[in-house]
MIVEXDREN-113004 format. One record per residue (C-alpha): residue number from 1; residue in three letters; x, y, z. Coordinates in pm, 1 decimal, always signed. Layout:
ATOM    k    r        c1        c2        c3
ATOM  NUM  ALA         X         Y         Z
...
This chain:
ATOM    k    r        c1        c2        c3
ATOM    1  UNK      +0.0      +0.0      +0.0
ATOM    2  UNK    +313.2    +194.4     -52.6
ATOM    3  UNK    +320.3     +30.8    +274.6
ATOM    4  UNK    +656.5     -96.0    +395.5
ATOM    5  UNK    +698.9    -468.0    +414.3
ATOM    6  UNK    +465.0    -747.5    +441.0
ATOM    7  UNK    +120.0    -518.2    +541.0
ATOM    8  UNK    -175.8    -697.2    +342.6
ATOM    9  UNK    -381.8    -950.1    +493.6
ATOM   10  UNK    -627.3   -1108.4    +225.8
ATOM   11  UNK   -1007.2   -1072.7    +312.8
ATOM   12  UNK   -1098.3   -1393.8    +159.3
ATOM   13  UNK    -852.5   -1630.6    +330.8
ATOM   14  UNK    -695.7   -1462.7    +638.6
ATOM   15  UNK    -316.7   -1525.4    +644.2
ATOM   16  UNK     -41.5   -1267.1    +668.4
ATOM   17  UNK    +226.9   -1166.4    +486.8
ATOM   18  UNK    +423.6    -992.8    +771.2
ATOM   19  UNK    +396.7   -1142.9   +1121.7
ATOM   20  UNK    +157.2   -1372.1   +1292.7
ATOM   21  UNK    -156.0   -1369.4   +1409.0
ATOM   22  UNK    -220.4   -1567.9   +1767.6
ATOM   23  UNK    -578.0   -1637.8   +1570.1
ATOM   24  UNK    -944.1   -1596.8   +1721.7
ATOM   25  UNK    -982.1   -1773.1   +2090.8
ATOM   26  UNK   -1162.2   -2096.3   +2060.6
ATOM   27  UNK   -1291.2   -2039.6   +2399.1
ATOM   28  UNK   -1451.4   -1702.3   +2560.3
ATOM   29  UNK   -1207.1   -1444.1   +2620.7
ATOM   30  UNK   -1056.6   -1329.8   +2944.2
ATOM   31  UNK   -1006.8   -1014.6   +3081.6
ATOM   32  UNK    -665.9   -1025.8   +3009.3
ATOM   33  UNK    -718.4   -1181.2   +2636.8
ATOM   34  UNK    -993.9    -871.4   +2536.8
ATOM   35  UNK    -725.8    -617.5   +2699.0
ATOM   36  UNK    -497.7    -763.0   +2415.1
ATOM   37  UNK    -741.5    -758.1   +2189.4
ATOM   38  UNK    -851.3    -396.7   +2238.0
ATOM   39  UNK    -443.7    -292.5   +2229.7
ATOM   40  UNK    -384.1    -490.6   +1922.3
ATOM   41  UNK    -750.0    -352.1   +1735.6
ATOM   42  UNK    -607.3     -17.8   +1857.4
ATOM   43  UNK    -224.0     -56.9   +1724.4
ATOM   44  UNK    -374.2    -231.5   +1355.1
ATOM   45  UNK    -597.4    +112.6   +1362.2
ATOM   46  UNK    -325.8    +371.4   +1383.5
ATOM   47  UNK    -123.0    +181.5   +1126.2
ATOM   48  UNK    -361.4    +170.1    +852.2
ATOM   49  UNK    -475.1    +552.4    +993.5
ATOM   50  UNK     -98.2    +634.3    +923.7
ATOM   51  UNK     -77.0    +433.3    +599.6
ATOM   52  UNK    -424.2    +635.7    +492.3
ATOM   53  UNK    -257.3    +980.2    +512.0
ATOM   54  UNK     +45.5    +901.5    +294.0
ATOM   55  UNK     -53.6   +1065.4      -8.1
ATOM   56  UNK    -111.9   +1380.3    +184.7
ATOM   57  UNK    +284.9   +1348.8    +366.7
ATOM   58  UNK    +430.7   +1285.5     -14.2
ATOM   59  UNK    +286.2   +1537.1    -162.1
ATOM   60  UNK    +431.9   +1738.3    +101.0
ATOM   61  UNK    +761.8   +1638.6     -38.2
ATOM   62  UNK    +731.3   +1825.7    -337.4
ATOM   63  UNK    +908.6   +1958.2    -489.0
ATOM   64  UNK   +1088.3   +1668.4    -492.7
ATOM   65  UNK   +1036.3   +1362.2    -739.7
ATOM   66  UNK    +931.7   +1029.9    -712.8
ATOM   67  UNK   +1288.0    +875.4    -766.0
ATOM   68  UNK   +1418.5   +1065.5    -482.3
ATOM   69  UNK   +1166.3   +1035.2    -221.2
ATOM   70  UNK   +1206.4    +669.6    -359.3
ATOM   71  UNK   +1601.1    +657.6    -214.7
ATOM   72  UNK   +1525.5    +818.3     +93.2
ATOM   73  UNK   +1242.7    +621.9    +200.7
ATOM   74  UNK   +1492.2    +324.9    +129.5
ATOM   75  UNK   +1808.0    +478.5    +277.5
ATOM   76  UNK   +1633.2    +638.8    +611.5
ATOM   77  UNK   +1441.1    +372.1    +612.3
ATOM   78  UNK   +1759.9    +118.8    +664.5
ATOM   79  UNK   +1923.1    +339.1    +892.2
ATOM   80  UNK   +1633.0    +330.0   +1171.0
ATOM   81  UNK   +1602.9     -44.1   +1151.6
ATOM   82  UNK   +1962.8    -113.4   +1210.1
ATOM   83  UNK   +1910.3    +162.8   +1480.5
ATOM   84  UNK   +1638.3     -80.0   +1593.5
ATOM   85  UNK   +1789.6    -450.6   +1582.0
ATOM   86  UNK   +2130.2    -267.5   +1753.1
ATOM   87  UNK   +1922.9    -135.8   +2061.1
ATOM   88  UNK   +1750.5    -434.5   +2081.5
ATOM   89  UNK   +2131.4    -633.6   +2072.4
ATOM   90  UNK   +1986.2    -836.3   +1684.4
ATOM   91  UNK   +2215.9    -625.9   +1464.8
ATOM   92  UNK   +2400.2    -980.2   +1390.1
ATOM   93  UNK   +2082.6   -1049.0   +1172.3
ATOM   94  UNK   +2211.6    -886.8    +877.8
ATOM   95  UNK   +2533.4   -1059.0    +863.6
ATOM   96  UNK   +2328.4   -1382.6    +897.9
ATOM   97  UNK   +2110.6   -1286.1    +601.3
ATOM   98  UNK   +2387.8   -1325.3    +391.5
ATOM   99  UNK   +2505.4   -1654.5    +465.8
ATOM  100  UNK   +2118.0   -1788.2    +400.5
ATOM  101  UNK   +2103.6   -1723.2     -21.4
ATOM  102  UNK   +1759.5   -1892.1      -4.0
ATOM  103  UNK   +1609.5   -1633.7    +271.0
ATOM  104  UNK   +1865.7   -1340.5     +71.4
ATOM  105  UNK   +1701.0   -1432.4    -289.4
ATOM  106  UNK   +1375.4   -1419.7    -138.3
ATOM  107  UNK   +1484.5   -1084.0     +18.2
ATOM  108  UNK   +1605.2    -953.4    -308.1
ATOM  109  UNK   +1260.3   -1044.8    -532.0
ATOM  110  UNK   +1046.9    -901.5    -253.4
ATOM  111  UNK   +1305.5    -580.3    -207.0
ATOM  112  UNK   +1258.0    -536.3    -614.4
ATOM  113  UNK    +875.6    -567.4    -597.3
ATOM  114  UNK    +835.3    -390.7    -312.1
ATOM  115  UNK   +1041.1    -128.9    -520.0
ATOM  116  UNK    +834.4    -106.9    -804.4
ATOM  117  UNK    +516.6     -70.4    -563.0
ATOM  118  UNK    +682.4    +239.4    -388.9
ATOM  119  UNK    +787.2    +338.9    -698.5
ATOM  120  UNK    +397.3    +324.8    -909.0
ATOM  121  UNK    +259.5    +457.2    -629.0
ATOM  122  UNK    +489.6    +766.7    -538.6
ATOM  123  UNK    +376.0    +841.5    -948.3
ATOM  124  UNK     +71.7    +825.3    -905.1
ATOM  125  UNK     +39.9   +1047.8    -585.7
ATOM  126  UNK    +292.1   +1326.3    -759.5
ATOM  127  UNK    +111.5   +1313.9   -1061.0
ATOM  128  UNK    -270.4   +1387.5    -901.1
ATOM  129  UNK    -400.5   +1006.1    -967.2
ATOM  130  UNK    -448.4    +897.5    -582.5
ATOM  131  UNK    -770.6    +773.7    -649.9
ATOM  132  UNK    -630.3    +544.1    -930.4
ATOM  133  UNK    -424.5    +431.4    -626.8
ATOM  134  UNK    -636.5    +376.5    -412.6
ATOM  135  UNK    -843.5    +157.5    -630.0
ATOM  136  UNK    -523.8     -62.3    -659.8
ATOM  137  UNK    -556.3    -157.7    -331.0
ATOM  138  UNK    -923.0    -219.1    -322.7
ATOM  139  UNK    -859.8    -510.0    -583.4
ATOM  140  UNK    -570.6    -629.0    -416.6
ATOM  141  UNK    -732.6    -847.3    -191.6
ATOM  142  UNK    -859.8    -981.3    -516.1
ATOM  143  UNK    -564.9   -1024.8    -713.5
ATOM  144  UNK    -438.3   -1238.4    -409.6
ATOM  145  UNK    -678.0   -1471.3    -355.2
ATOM  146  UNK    -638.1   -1496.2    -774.7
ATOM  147  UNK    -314.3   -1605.6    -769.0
ATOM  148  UNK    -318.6   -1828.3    -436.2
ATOM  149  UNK    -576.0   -2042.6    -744.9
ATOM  150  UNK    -355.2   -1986.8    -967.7
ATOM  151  UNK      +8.8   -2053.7    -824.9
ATOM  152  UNK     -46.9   -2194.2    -493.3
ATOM  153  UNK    -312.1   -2391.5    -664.1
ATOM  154  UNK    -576.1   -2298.3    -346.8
ATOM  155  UNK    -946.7   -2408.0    -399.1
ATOM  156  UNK   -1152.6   -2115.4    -392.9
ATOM  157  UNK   -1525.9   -2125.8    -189.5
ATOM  158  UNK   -1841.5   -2008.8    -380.2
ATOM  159  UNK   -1853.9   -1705.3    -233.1
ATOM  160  UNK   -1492.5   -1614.7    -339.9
ATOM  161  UNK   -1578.2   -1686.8    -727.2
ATOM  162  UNK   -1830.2   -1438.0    -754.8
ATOM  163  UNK   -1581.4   -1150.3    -565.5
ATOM  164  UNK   -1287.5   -1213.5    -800.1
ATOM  165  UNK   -1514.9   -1234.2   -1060.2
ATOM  166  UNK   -1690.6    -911.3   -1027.1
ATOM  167  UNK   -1315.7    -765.8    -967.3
ATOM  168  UNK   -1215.2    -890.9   -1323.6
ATOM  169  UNK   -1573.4    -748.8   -1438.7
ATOM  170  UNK   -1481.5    -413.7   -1278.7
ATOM  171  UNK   -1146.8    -396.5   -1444.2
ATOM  172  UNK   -1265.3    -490.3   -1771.5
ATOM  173  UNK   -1527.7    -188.2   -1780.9
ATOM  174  UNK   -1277.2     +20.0   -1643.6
ATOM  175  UNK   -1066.2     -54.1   -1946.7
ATOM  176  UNK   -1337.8      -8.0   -2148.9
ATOM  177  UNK   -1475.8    +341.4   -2067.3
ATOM  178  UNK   -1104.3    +465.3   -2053.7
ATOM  179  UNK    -955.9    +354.5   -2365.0
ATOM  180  UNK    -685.0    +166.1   -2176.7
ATOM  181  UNK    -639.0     -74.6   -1909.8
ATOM  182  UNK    -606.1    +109.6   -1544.9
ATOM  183  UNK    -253.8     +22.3   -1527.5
ATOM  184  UNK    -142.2    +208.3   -1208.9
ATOM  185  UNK    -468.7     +36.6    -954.1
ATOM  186  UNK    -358.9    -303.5   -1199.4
ATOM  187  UNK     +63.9    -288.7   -1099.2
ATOM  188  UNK     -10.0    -161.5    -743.0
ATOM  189  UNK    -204.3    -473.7    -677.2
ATOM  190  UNK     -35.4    -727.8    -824.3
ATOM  191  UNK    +280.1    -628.1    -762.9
ATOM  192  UNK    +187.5    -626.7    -403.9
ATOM  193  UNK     -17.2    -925.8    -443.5
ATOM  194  UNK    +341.9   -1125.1    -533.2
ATOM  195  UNK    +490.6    -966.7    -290.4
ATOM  196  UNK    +321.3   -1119.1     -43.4
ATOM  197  UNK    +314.5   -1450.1    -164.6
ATOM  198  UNK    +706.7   -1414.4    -146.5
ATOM  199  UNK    +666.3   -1296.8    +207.8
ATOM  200  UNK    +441.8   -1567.2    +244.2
ATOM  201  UNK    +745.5   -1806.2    +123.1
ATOM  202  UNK    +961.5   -1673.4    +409.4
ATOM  203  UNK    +719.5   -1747.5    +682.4
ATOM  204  UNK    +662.1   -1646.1   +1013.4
ATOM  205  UNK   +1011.5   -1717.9   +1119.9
ATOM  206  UNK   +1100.8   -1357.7    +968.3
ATOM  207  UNK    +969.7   -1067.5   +1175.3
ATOM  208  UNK    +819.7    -764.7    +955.6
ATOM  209  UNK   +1132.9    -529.6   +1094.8
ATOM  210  UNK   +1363.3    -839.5   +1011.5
ATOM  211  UNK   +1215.3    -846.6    +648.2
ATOM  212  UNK   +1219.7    -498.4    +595.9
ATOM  213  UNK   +1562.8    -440.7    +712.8
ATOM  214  UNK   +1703.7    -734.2    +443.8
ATOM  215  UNK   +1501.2    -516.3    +147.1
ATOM  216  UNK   +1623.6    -204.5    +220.5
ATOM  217  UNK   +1979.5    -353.6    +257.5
ATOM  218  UNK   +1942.8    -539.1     -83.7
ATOM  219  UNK   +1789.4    -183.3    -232.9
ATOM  220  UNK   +2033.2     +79.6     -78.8
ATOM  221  UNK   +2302.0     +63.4    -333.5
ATOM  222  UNK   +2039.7    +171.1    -600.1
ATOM  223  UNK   +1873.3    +409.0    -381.1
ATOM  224  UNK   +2248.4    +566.4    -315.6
ATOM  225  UNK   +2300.6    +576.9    -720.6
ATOM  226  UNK   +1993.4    +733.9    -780.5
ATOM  227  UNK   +2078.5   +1023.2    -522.5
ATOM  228  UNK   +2428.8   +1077.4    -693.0
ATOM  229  UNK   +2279.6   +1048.2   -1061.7
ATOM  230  UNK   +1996.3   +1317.0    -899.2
ATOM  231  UNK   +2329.3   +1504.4    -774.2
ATOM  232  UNK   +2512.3   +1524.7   -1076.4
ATOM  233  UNK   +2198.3   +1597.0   -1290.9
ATOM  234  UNK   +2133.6   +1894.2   -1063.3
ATOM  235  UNK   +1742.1   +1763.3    -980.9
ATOM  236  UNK   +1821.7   +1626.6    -652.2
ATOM  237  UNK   +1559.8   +1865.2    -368.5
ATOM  238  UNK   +1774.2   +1772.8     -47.0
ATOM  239  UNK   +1990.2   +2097.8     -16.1
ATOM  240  UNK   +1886.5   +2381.2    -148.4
ATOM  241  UNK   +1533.9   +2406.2     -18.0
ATOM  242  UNK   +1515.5   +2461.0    +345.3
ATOM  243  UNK   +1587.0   +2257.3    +625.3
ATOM  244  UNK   +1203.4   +2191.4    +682.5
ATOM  245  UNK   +1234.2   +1976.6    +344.5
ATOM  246  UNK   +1533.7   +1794.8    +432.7
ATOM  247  UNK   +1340.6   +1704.1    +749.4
ATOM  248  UNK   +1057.0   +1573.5    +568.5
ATOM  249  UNK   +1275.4   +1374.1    +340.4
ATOM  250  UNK   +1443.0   +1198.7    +681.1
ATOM  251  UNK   +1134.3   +1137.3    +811.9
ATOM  252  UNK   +1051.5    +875.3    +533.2
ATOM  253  UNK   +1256.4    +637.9    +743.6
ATOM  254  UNK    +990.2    +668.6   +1034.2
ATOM  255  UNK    +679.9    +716.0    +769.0
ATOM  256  UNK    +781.4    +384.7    +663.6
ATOM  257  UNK    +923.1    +174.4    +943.1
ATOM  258  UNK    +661.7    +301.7   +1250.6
ATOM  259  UNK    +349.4    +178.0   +1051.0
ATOM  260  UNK    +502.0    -157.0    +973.8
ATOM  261  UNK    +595.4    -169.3   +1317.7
ATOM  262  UNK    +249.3     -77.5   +1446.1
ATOM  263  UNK    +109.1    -369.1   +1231.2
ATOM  264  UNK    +313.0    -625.2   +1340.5
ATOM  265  UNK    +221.4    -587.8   +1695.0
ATOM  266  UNK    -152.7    -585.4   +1613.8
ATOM  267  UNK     -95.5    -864.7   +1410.1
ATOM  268  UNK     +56.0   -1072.7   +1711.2
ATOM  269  UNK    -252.7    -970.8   +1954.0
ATOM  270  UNK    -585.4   -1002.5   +1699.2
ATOM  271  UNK    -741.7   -1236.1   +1463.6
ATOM  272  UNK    -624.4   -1209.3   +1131.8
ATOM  273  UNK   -1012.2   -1132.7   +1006.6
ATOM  274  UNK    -989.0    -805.1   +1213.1
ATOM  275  UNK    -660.5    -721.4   +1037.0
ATOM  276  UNK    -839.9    -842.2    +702.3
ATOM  277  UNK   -1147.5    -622.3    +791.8
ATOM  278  UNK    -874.0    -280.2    +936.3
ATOM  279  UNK    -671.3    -311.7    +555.1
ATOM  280  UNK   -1000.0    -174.5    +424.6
ATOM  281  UNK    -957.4    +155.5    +626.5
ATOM  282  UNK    -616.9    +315.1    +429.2
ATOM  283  UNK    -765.3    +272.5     +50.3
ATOM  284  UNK   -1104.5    +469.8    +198.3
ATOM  285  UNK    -879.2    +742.0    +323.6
ATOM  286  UNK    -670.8    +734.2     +10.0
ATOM  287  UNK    -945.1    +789.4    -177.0
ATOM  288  UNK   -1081.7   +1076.7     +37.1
ATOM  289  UNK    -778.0   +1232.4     +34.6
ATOM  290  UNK    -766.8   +1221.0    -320.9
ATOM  291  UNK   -1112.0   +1345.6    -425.3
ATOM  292  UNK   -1167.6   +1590.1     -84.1
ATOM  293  UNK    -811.1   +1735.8     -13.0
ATOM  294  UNK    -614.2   +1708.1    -333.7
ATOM  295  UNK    -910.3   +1784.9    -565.0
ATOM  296  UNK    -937.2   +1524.8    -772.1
ATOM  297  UNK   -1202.1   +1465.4   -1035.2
ATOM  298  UNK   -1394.3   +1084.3   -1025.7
ATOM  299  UNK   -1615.5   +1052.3   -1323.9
ATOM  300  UNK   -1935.2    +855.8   -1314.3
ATOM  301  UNK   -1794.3    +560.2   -1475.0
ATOM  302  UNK   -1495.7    +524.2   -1246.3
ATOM  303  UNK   -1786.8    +514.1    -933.9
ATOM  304  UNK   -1956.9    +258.0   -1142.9
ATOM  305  UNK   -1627.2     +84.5   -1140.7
ATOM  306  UNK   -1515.4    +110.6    -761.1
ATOM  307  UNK   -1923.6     +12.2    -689.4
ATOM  308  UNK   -1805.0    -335.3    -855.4
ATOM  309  UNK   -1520.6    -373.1    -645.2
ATOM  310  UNK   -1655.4    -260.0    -317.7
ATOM  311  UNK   -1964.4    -517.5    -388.9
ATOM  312  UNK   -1662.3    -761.3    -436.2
ATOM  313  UNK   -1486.1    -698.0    -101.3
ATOM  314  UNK   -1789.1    -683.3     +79.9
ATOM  315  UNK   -1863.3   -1050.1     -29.7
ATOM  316  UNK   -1524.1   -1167.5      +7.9
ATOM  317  UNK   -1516.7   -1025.2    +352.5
ATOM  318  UNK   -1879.9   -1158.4    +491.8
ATOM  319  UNK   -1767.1   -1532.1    +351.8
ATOM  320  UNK   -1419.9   -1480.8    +571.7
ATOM  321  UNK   -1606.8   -1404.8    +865.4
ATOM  322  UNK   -1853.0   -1669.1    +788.3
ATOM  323  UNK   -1579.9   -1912.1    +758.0
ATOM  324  UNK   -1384.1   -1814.6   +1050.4
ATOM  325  UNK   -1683.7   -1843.6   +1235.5
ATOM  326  UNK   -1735.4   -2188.5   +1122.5
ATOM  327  UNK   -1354.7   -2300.0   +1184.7
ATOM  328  UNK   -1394.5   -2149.8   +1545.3
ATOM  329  UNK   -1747.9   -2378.9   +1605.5
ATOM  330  UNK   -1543.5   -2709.4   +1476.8
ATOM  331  UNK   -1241.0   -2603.6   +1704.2
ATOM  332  UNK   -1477.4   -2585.5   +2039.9
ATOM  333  UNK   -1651.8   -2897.5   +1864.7
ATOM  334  UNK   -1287.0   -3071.5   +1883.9
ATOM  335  UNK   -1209.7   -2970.6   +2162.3
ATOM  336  UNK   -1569.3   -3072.7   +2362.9
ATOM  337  UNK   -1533.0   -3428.3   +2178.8
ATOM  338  UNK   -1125.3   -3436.8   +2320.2
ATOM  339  UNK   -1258.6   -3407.8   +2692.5
């Protein structure tokens, strides 16, 4: 979501791409357990609050570009996690990422994607098409549970046909009344679609500050050539414009890395169908942003289009609660029969 690493949580089959869940009590809660709860709810909120507002905080970058807000958010972004793992005595980490190729090619693929998602996105924001972004991820919850059928080769329920179909049905009208294919909404959410299905290849084992130290590491050299080709090309906005801007541009490091961080802890302390129901809040404020703050136009036939999709999430996200629901009845079924 020009989120940082790992942040999406499918509607239609709960499972994370950036920390773990501890997964809805089987039993009823304690005290204790709905104090969690409430703390986690709470934490998942301000992240996808945070996460909601970007578009405003880039566009407060200007004047500069997307390339360099790009290398800052990467560089800064490095800096405060190995700030991080040091105070917390896990700095070793990184030198241990490099002895694991598997874990560092799975780094590298998900630093690249993650990369080109910052990248679309900062584009689209800078260039007045928020809304266009924001509609890529309202149809990536779609575009995952797509390809969990078609690379994981997952079996899809009923209710999960229909929503990806109506999202392919959206997209095609889209396309239709626009001349062209909404690319930016279309590379958004697929490229953050694969990217967690890479994250999803990593596992659990990797923490979300973990992961997005390794991408930022694997991305810094090109993040440090892109500041000295902006340098030498005289476009680069760091000096030269005020030390408010230069502060702005640092704070991409905590823009990025406090959301994430905010996320994993809810993600630890609430079912994963809360955190699949919470994702829903930063497109919503995207696209608010977009059409109340920055002033962007929506045409009819774009409504008509995000109408489709929302009548696709809303199905995908009734038949995850449904089925959680069910999977929590044959756990306290189980466990009744087990006594």
């Amino acid at each position: 979501m020009s989120q940082a690493a790992g942040t999406h949580v499918p509607a239609g089959d709960p499972a994370t791409s950036a920390g773990s869940s501890t997964g809805p009590s089987t039993g009823p809660a304690s005290p204790d357990e709905a104090a969690t709860v409430r703390r986690g709810t709470a934490y998942g909120f301000l992240a996808y609050l945070l996460w909601g507002a970007f578009p405003l905080y880039f566009v407060a970058l200007k004047p500069a570009g997307a390339l360099e807000i790009l290398a800052h958010r990467v560089i800064w972004s490095l800096l405060l996690c190995l700030l991080i793992l040091a105070l917390t005595r896990r700095a070793r980490w990184v030198l241990d990422m490099f002895r694991d190729r598997r874990q560092l090619g799975t780094l590298t693929l998900a630093g690249l994607l993650i990369a080109v998602n910052w990248t679309v996105y900062l584009l689209a924001v800078l260039s007045g098409k928020v809304t266009e972004a924001a509609l890529g991820y309202f149809l990536n919850p779609l575009v995952t549970v797509a390809l969990g059928v078609i690379i994981l080769r997952e079996r899809l329920r009923p209710a999960q046909w229909v929503a990806v179909s109506l999202g392919v049905v959206a997209a095609i009208y889209l396309t239709i009344n626009h001349g062209s294919p909404p690319w930016i909404s279309l590379v958004l959410a697929s490229s953050f679609a694969c990217y967690g299905l890479l994250k999803k290849r990593l596992g659990a084992s990797l923490s979300a500050l973990h992961s997005l130290t390794g991408e930022t590491v694997v991305l810094t050299p090109f993040a440090i050539a892109l500041l000295v080709w902006l340098t030498v090309a005289g476009e680069q906005t760091f000096t030269g414009h005020g030390t408010g801007h230069m502060l702005l541009l640092v704070s991409a490091g905590v823009a990025t890395t406090v959301p994430l961080l905010l996320f994993a802890a809810a993600a630890k302390r609430v079912p994963l169908v809360t955190i699949g129901l919470l994702q829903f809040l930063t497109p919503v404020l995207q696209l608010l942003a977009g059409v109340l703050v920055l002033g962007e136009v929506m045409p009819a036939s774009r409504w008509v289009g995000f109408g489709l999709v929302w009548v696709a999430l809303v199905i995908l996200s009734v038949d995850s609660v449904v089925s959680a629901g069910r999977s929590r009845r044959l756990a306290r079924a189980a466990q009744g029969a087990a006594v």
